[in-house]
PLY file of the C-alpha trace (Angstrom):
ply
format ascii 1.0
element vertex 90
property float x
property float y
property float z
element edge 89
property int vertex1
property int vertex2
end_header
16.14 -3.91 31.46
17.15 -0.76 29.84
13.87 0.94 28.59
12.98 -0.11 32.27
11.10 2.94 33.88
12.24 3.33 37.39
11.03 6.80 38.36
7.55 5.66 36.63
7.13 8.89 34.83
4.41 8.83 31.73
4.14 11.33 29.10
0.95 13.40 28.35
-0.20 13.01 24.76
-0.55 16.70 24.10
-2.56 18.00 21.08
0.11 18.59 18.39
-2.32 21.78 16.34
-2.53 23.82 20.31
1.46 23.46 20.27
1.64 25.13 16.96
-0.85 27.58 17.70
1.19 28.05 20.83
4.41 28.37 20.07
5.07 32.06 20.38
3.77 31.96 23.64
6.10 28.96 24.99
9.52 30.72 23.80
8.01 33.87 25.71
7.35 31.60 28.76
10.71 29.98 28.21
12.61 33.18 28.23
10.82 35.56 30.20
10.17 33.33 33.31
13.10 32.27 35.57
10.91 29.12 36.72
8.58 27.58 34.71
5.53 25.09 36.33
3.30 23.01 34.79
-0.46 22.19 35.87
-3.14 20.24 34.60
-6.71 22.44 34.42
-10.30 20.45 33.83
-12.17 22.98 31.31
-16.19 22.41 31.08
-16.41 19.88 28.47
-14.04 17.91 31.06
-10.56 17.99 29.00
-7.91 18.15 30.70
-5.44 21.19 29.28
-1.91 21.73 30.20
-0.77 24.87 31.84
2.30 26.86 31.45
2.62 29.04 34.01
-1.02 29.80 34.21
-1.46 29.90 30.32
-2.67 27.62 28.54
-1.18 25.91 26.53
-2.48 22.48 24.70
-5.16 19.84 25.47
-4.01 16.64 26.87
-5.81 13.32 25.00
-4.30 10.56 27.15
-6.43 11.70 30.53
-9.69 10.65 30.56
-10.78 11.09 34.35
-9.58 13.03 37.24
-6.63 11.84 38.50
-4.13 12.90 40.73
-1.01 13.74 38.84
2.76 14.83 40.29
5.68 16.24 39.58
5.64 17.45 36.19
8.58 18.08 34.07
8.90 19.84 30.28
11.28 18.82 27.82
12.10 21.69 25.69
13.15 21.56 21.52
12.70 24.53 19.76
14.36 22.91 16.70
12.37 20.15 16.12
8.91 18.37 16.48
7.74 17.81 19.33
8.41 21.67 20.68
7.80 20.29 23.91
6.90 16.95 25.98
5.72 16.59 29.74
6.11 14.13 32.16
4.42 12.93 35.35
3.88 11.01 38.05
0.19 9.46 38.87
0 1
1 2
2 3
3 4
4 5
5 6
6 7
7 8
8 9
9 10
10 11
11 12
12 13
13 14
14 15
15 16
16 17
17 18
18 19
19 20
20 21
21 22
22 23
23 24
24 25
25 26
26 27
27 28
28 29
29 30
30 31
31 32
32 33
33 34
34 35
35 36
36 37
37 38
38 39
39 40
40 41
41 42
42 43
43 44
44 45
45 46
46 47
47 48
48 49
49 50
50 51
51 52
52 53
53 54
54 55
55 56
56 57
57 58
58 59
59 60
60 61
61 62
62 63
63 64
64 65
65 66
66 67
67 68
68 69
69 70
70 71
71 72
72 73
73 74
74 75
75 76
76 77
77 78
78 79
79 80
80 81
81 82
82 83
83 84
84 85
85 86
86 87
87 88
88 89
């Protein structure tokens, strides 16, 4: 019972190469901006990319179809790999 997830939060699987690529622009997001949200954003090949405050930021590979998603949260680790993890509600 204690990997048991009772708030039934899943992480995205975000695209390892757009955090890289990114990572300039998440410590600016992380220390310029008092609060930080998180969207999802369809683009026109239908891939669902995370945004950061209305930038974006990495693609997401475990969404395949439109789907309702709540209450995301980031995990920040500057230090290490991953530099940063979401997680939601569907």
């Amino acid at each position: 019972m204690e990997n048991f997830n009772y708030e039934n939060r899943h992480y995205l699987a975000l695209k390892q190469e757009d955090l890289k690529l990114n990572k300039e622009k998440i410590e600016w997001i992380f220390t310029n901006y008092e609060q930080i949200t998180f969207s999802v954003k369809w683009n026109k090949n239908k891939t669902p990319i995370l945004m950061m405050n209305g930038y974006k930021i990495a693609s997401i590979s475990n969404l395949k179809i439109h789907i309702n998603i709540h209450d995301l949260k980031g995990d920040f680790n500057f230090n290490n790999t991953p530099l940063l993890r979401v997680s939601c509600r569907f």
